[in-house]
PDB file of N, CA, C and O in Angstrom, chain B, residues numbered from 101:
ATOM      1  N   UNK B 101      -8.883   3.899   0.548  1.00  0.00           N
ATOM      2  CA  UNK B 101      -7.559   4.370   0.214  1.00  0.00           C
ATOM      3  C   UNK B 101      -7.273   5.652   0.963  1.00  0.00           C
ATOM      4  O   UNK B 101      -8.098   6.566   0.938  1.00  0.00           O
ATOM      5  N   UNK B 102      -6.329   5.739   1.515  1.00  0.00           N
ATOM      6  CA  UNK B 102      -5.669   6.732   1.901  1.00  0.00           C
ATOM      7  C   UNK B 102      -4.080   7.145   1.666  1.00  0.00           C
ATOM      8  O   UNK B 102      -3.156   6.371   1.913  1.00  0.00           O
ATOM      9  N   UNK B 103      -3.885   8.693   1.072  1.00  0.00           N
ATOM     10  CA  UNK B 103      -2.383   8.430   1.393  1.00  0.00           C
ATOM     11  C   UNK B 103      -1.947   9.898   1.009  1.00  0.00           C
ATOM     12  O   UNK B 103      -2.795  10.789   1.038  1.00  0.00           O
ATOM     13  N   UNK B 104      -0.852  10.124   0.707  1.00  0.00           N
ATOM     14  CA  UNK B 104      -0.389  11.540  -0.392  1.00  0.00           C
ATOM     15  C   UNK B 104       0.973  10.905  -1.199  1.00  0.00           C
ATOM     16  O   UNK B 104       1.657   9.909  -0.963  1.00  0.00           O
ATOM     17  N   UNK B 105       1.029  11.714  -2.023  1.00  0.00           N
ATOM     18  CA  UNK B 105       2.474  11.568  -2.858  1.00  0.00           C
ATOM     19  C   UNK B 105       3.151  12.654  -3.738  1.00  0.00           C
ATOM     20  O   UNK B 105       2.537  13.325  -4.567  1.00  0.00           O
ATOM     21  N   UNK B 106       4.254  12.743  -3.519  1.00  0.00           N
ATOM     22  CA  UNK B 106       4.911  13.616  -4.085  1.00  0.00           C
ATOM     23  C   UNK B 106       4.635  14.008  -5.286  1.00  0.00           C
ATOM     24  O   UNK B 106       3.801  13.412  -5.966  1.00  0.00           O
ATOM     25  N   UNK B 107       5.186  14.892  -5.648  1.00  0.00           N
ATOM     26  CA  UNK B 107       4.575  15.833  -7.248  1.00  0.00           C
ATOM     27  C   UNK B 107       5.543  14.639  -8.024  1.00  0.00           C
ATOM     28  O   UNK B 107       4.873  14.101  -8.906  1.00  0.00           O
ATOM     29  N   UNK B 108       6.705  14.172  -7.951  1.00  0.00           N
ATOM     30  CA  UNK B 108       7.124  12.597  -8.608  1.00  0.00           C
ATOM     31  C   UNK B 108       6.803  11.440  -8.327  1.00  0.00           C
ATOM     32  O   UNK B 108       7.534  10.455  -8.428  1.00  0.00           O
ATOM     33  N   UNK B 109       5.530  11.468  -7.898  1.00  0.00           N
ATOM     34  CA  UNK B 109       5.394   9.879  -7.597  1.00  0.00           C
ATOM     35  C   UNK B 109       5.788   9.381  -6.171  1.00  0.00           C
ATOM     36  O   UNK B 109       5.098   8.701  -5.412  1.00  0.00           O
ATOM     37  N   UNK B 110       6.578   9.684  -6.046  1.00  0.00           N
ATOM     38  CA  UNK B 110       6.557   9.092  -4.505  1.00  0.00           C
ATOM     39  C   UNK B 110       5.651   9.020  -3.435  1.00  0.00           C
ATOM     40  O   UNK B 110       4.981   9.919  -2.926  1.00  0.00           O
ATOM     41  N   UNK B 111       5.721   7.857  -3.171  1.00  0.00           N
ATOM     42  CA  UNK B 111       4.108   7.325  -2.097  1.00  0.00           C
ATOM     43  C   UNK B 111       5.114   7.820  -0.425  1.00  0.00           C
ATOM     44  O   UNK B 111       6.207   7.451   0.006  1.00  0.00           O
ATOM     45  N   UNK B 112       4.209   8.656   0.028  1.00  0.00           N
ATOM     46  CA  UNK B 112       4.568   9.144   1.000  1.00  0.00           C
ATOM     47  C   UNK B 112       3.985   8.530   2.700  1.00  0.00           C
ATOM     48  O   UNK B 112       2.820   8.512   3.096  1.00  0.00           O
ATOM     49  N   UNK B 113       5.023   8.152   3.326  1.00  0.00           N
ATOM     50  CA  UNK B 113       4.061   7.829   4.799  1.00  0.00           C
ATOM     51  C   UNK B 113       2.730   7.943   4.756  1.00  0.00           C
ATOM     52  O   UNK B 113       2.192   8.569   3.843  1.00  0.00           O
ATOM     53  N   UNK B 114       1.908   7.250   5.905  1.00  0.00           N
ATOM     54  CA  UNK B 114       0.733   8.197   6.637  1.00  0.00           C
ATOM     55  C   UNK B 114       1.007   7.246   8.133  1.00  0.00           C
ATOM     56  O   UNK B 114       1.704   6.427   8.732  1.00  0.00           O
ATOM     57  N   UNK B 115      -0.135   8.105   8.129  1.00  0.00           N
ATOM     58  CA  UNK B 115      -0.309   7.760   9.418  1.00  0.00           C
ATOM     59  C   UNK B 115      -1.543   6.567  10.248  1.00  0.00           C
ATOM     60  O   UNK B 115      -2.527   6.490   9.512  1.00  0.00           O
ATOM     61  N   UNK B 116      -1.631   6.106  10.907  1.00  0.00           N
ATOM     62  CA  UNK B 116      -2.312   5.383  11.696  1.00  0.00           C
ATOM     63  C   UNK B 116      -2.709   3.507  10.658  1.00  0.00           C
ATOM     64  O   UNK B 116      -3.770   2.952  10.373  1.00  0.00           O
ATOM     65  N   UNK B 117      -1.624   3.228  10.476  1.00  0.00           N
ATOM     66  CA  UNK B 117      -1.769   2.368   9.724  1.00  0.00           C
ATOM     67  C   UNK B 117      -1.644   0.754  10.309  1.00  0.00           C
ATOM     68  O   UNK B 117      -1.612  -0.137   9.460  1.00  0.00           O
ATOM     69  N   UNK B 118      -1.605   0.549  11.120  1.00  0.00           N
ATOM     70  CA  UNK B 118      -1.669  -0.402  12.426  1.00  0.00           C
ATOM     71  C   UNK B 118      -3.673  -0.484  12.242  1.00  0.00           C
ATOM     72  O   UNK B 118      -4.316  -1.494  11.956  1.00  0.00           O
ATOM     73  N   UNK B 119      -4.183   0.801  12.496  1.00  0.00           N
ATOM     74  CA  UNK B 119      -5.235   0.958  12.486  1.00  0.00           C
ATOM     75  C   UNK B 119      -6.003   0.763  11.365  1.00  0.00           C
ATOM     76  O   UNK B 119      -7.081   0.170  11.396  1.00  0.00           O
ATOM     77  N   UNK B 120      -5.459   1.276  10.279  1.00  0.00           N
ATOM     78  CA  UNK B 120      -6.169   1.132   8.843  1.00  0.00           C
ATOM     79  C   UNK B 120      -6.483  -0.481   8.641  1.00  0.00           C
ATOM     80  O   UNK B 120      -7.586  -1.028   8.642  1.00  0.00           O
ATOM     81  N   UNK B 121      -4.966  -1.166   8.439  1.00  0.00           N
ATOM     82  CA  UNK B 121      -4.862  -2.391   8.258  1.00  0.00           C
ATOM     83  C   UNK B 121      -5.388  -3.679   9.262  1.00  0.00           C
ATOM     84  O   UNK B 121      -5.206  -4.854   8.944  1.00  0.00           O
ATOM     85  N   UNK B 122      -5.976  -3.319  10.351  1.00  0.00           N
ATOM     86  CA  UNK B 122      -6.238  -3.884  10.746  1.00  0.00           C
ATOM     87  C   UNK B 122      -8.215  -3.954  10.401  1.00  0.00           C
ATOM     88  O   UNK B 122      -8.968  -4.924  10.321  1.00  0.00           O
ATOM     89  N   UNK B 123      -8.448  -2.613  10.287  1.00  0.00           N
ATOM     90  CA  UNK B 123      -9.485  -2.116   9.679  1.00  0.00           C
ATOM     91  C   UNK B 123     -10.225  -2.869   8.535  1.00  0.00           C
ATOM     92  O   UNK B 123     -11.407  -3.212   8.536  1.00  0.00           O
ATOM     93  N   UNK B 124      -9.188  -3.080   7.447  1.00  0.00           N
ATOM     94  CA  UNK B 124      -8.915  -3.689   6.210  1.00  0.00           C
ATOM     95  C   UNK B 124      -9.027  -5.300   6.583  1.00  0.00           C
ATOM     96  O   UNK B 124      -9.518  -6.062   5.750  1.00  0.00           O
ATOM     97  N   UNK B 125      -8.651  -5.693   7.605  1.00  0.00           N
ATOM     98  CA  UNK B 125      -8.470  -7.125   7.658  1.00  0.00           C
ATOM     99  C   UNK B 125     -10.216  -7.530   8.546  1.00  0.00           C
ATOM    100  O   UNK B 125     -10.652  -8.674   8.417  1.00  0.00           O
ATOM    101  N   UNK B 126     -10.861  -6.699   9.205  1.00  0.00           N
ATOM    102  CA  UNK B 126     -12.387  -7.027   9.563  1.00  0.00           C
ATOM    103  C   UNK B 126     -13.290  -6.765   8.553  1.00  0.00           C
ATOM    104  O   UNK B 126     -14.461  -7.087   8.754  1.00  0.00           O
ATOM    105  N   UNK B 127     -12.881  -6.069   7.150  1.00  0.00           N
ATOM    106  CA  UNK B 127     -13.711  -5.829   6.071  1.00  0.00           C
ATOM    107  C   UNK B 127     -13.293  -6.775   4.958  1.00  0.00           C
ATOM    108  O   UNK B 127     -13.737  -6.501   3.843  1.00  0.00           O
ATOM    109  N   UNK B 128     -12.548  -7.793   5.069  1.00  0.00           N
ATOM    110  CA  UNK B 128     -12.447  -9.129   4.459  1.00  0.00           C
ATOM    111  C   UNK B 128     -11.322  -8.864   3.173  1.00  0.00           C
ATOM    112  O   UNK B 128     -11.203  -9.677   2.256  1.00  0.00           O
ATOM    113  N   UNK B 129     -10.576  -7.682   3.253  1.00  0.00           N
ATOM    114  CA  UNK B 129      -9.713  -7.302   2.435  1.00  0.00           C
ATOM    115  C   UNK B 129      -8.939  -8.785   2.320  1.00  0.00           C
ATOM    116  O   UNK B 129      -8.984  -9.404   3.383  1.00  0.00           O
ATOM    117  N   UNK B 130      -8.201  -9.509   1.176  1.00  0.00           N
ATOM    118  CA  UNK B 130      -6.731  -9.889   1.429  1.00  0.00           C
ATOM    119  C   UNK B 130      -5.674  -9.214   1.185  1.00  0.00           C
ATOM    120  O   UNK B 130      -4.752  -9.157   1.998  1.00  0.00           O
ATOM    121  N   UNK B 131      -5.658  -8.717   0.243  1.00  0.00           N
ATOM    122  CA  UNK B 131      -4.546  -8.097  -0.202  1.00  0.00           C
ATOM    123  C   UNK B 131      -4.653  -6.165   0.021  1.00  0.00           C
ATOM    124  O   UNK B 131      -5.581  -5.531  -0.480  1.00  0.00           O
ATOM    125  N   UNK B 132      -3.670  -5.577   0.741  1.00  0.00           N
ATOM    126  CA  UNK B 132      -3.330  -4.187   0.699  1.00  0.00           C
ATOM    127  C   UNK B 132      -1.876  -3.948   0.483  1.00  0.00           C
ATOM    128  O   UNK B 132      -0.971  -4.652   0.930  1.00  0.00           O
ATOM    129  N   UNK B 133      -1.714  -2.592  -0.445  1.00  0.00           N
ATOM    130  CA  UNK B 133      -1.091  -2.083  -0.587  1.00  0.00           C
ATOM    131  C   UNK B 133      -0.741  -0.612  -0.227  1.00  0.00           C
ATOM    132  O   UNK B 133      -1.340   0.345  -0.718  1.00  0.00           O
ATOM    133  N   UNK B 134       0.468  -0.485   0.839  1.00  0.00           N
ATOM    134  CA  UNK B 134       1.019   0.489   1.850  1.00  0.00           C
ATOM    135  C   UNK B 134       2.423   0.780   1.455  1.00  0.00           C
ATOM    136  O   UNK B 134       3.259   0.140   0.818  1.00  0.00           O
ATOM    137  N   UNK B 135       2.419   2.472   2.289  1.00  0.00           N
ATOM    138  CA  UNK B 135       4.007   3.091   1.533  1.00  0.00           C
ATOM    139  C   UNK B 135       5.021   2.109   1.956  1.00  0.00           C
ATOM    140  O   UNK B 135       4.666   1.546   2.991  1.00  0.00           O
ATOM    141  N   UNK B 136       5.813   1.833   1.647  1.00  0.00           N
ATOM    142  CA  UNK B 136       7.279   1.382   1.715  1.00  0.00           C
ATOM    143  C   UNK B 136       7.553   2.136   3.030  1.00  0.00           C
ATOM    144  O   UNK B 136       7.544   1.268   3.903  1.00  0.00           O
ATOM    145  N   UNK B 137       7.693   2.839   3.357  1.00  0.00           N
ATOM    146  CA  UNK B 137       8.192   3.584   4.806  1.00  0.00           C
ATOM    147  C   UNK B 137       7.419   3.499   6.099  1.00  0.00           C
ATOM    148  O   UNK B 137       7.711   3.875   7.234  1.00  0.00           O
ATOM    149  N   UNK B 138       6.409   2.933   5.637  1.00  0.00           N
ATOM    150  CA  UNK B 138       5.385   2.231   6.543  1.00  0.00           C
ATOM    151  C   UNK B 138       5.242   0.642   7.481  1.00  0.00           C
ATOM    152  O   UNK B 138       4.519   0.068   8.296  1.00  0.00           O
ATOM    153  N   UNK B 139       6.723   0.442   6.534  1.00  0.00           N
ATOM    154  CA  UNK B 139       6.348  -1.401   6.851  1.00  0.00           C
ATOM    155  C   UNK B 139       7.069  -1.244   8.230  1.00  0.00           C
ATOM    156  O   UNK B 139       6.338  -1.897   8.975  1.00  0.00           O
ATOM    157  N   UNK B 140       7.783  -0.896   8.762  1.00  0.00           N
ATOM    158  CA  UNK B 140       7.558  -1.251   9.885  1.00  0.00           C
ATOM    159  C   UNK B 140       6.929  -1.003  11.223  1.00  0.00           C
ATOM    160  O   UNK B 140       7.322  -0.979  12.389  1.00  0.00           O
ATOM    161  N   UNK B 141       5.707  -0.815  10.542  1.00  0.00           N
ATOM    162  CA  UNK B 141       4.500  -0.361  11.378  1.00  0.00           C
ATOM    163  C   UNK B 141       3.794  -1.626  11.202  1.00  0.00           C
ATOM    164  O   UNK B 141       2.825  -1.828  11.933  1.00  0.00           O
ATOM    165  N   UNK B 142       4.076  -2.368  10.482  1.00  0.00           N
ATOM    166  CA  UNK B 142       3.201  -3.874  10.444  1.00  0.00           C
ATOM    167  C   UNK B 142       3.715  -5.000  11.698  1.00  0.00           C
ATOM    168  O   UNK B 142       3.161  -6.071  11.946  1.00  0.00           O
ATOM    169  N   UNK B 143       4.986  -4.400  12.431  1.00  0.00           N
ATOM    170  CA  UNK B 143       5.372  -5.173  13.296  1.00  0.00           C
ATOM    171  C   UNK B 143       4.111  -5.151  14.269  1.00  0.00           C
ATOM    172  O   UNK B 143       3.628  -6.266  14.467  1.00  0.00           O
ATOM    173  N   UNK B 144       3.625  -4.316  14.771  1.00  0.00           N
ATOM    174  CA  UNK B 144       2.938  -4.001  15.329  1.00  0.00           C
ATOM    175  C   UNK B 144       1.812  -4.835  15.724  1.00  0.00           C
ATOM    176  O   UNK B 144       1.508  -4.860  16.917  1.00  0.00           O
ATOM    177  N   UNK B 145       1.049  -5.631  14.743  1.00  0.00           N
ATOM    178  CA  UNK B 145       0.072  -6.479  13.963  1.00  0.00           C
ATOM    179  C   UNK B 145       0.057  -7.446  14.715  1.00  0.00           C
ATOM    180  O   UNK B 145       1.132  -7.793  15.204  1.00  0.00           O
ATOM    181  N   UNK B 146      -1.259  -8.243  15.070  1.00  0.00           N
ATOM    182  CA  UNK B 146      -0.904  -9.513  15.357  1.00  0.00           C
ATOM    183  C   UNK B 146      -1.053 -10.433  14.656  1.00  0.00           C
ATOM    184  O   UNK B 146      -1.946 -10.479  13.810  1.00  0.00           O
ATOM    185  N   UNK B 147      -0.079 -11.499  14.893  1.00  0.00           N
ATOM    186  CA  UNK B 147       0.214 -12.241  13.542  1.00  0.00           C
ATOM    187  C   UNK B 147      -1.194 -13.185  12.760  1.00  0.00           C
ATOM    188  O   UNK B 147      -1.085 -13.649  11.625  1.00  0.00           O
ATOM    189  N   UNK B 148      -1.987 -13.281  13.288  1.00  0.00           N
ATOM    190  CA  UNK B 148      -3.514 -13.821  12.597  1.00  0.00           C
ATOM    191  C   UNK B 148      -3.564 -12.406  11.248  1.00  0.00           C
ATOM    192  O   UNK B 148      -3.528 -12.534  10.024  1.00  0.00           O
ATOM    193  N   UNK B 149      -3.627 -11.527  11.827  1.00  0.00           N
ATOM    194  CA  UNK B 149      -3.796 -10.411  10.901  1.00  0.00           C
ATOM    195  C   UNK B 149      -2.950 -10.468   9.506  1.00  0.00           C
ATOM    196  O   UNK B 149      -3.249 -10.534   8.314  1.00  0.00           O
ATOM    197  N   UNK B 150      -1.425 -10.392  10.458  1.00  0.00           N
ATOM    198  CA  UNK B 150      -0.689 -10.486   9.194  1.00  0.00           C
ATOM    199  C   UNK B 150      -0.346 -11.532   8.328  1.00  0.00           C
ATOM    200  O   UNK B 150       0.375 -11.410   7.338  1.00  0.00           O
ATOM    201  N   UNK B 151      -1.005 -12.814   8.816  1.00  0.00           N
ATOM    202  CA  UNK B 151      -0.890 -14.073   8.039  1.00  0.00           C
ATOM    203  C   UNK B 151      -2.148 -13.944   6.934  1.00  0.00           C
ATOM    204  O   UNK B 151      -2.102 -14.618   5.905  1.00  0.00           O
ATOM    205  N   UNK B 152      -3.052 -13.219   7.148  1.00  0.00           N
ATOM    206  CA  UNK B 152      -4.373 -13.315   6.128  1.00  0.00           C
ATOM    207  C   UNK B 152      -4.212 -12.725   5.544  1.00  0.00           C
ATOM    208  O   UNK B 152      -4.517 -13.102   4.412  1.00  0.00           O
ATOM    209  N   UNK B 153      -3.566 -11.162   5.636  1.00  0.00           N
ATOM    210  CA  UNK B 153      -2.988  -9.963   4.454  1.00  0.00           C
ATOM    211  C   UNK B 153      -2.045 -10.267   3.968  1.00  0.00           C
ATOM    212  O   UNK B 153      -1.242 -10.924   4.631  1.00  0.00           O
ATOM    213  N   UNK B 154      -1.697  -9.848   2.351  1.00  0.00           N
ATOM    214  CA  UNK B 154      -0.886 -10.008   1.288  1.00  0.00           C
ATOM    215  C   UNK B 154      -0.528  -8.586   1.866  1.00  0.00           C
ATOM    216  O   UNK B 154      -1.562  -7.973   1.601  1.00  0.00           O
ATOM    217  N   UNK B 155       0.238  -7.764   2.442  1.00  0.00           N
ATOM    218  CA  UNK B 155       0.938  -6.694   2.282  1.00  0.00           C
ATOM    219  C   UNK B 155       1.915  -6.215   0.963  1.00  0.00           C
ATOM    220  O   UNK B 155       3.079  -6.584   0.801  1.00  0.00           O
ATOM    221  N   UNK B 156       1.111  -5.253   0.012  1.00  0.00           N
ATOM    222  CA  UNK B 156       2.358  -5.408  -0.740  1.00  0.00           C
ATOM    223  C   UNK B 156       3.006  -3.747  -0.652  1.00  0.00           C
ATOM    224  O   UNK B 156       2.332  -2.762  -0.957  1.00  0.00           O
ATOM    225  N   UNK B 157       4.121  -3.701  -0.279  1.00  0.00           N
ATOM    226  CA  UNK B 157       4.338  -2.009  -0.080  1.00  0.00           C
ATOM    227  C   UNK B 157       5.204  -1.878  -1.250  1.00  0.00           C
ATOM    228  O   UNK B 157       5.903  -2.663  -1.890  1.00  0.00           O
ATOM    229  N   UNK B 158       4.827  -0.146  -1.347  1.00  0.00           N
ATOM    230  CA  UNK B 158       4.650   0.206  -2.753  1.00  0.00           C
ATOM    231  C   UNK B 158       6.160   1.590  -2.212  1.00  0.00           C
ATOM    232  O   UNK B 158       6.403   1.853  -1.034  1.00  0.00           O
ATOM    233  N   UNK B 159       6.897   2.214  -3.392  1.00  0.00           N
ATOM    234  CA  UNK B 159       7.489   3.205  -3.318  1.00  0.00           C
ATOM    235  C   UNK B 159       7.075   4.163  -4.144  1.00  0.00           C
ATOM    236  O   UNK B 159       7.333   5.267  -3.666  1.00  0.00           O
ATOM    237  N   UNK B 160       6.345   4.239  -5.563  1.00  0.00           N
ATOM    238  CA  UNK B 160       6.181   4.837  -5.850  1.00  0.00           C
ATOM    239  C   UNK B 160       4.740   4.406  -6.488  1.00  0.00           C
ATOM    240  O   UNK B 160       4.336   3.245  -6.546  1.00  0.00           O
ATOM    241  N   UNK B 161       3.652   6.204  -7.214  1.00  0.00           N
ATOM    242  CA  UNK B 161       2.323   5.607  -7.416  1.00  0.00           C
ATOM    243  C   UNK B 161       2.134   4.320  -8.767  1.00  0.00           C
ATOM    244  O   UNK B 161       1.235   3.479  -8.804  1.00  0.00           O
ATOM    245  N   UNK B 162       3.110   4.467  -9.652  1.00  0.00           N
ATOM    246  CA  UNK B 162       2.546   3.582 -10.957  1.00  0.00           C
ATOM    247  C   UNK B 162       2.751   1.910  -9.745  1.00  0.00           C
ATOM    248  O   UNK B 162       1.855   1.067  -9.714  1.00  0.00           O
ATOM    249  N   UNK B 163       3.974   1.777  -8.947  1.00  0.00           N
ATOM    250  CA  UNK B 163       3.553   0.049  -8.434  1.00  0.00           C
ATOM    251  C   UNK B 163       2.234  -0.010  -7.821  1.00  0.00           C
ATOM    252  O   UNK B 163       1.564  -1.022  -8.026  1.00  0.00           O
ATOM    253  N   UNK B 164       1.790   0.871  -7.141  1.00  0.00           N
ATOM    254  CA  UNK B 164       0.439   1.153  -6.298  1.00  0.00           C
ATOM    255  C   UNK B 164      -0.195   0.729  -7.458  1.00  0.00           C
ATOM    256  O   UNK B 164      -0.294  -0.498  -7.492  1.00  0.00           O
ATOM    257  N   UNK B 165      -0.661   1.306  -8.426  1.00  0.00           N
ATOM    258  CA  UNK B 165      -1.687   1.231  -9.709  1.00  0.00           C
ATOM    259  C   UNK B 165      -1.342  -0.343 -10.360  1.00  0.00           C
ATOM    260  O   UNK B 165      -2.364  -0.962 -10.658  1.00  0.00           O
ATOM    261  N   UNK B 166      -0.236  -0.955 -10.578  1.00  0.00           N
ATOM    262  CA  UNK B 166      -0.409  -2.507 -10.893  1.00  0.00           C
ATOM    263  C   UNK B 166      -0.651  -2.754  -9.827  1.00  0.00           C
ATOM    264  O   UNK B 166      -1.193  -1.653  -9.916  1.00  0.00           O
ATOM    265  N   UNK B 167      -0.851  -3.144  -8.668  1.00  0.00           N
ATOM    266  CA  UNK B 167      -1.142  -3.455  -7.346  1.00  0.00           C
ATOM    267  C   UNK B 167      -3.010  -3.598  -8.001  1.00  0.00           C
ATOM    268  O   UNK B 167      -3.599  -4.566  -8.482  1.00  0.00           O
ATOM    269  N   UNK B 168      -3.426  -2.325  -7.759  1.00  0.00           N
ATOM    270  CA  UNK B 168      -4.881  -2.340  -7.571  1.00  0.00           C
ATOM    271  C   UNK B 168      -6.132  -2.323  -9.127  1.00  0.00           C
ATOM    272  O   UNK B 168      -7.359  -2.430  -9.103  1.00  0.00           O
ATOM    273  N   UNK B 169      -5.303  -2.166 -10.193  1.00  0.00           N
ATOM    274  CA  UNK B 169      -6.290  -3.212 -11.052  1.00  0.00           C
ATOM    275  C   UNK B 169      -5.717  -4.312 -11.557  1.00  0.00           C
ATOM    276  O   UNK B 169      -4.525  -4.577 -11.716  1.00  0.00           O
ATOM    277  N   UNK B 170      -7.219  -5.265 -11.922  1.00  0.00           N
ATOM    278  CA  UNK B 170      -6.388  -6.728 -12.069  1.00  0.00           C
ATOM    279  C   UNK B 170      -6.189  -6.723 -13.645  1.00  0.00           C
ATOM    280  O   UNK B 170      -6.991  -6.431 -14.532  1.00  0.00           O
ATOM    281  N   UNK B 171      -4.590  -7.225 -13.725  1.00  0.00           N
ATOM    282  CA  UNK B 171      -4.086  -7.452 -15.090  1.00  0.00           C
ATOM    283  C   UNK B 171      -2.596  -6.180 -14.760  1.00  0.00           C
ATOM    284  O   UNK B 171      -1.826  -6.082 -15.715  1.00  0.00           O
ATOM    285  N   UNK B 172      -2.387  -5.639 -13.986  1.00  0.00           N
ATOM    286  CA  UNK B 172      -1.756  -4.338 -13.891  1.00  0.00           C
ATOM    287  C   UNK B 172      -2.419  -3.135 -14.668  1.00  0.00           C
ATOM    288  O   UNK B 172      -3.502  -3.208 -15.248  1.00  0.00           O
ATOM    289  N   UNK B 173      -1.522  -1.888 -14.586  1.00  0.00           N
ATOM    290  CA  UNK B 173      -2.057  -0.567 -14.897  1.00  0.00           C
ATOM    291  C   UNK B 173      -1.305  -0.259 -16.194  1.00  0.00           C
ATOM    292  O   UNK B 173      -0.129   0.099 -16.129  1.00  0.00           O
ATOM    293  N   UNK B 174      -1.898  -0.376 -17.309  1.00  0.00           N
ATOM    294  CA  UNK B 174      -1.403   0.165 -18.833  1.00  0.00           C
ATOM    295  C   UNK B 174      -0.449   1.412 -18.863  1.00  0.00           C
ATOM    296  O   UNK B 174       0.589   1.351 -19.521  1.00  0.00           O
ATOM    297  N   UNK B 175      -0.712   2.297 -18.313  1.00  0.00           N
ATOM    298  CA  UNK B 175      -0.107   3.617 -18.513  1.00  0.00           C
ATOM    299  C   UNK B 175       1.468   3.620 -17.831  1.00  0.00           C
ATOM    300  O   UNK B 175       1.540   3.374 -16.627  1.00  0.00           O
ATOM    301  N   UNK B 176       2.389   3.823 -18.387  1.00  0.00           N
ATOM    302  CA  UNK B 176       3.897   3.986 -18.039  1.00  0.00           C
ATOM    303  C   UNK B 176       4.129   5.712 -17.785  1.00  0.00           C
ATOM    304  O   UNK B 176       3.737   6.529 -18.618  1.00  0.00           O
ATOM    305  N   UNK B 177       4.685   6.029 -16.761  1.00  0.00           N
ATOM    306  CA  UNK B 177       4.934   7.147 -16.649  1.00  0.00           C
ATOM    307  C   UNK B 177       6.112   7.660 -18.029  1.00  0.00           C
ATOM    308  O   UNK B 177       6.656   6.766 -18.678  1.00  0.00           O
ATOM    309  N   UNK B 178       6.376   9.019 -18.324  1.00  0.00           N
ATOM    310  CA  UNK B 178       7.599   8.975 -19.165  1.00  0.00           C
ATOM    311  C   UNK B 178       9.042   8.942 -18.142  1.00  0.00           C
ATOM    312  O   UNK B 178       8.872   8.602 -16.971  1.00  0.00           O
ATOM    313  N   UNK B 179       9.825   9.141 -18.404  1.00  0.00           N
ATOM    314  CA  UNK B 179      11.369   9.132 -17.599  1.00  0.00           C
ATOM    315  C   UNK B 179      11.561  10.512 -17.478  1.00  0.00           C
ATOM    316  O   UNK B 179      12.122  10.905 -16.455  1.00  0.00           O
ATOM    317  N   UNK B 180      11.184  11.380 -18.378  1.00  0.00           N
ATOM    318  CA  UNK B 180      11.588  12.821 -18.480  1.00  0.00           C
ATOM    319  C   UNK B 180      10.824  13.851 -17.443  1.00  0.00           C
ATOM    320  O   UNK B 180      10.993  15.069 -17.396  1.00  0.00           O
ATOM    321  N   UNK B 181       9.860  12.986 -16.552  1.00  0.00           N
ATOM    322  CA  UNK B 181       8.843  13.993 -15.299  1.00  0.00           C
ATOM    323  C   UNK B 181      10.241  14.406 -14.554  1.00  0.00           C
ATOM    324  O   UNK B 181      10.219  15.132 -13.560  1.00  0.00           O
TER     325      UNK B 181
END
């Protein structure tokens, strides 16, 4: 995992993610989850790659967290952060 996010949640860019994900796809990953502001850095990809990855891009951290345990993530942020 790599990434940063705003003091609200917001999943913020990074960088070199052409690289990560491809990274991810020789370590037998299927499924990753990447910022929303990132996807079109998946153009990039060649399509073997991107046919075996589930890309699921995320905008903020609680979708990231149902993303990565199975059943989703219990905890609801409040509305009032």
């Amino acid at each position: 995992m790599t990434g940063e996010l705003s003091l609200r949640g917001l999943v913020l860019p990074v960088g070199c993610v052409r690289d990560k994900l491809l990274a991810a796809h020789r370590g037998g990953s299927k499924r990753v989850s990447i910022p929303q502001r990132n996807v079109r850095d998946t153009r990039e990809l060649p399509a073997e790659v991107l046919s075996a990855l589930k890309i699921l891009p995320v905008l903020y951290v609680e979708e990231a967290l149902q993303h990565a345990f199975k059943g989703g993530y219990p905890m609801r942020l409040s509305a009032s952060l």
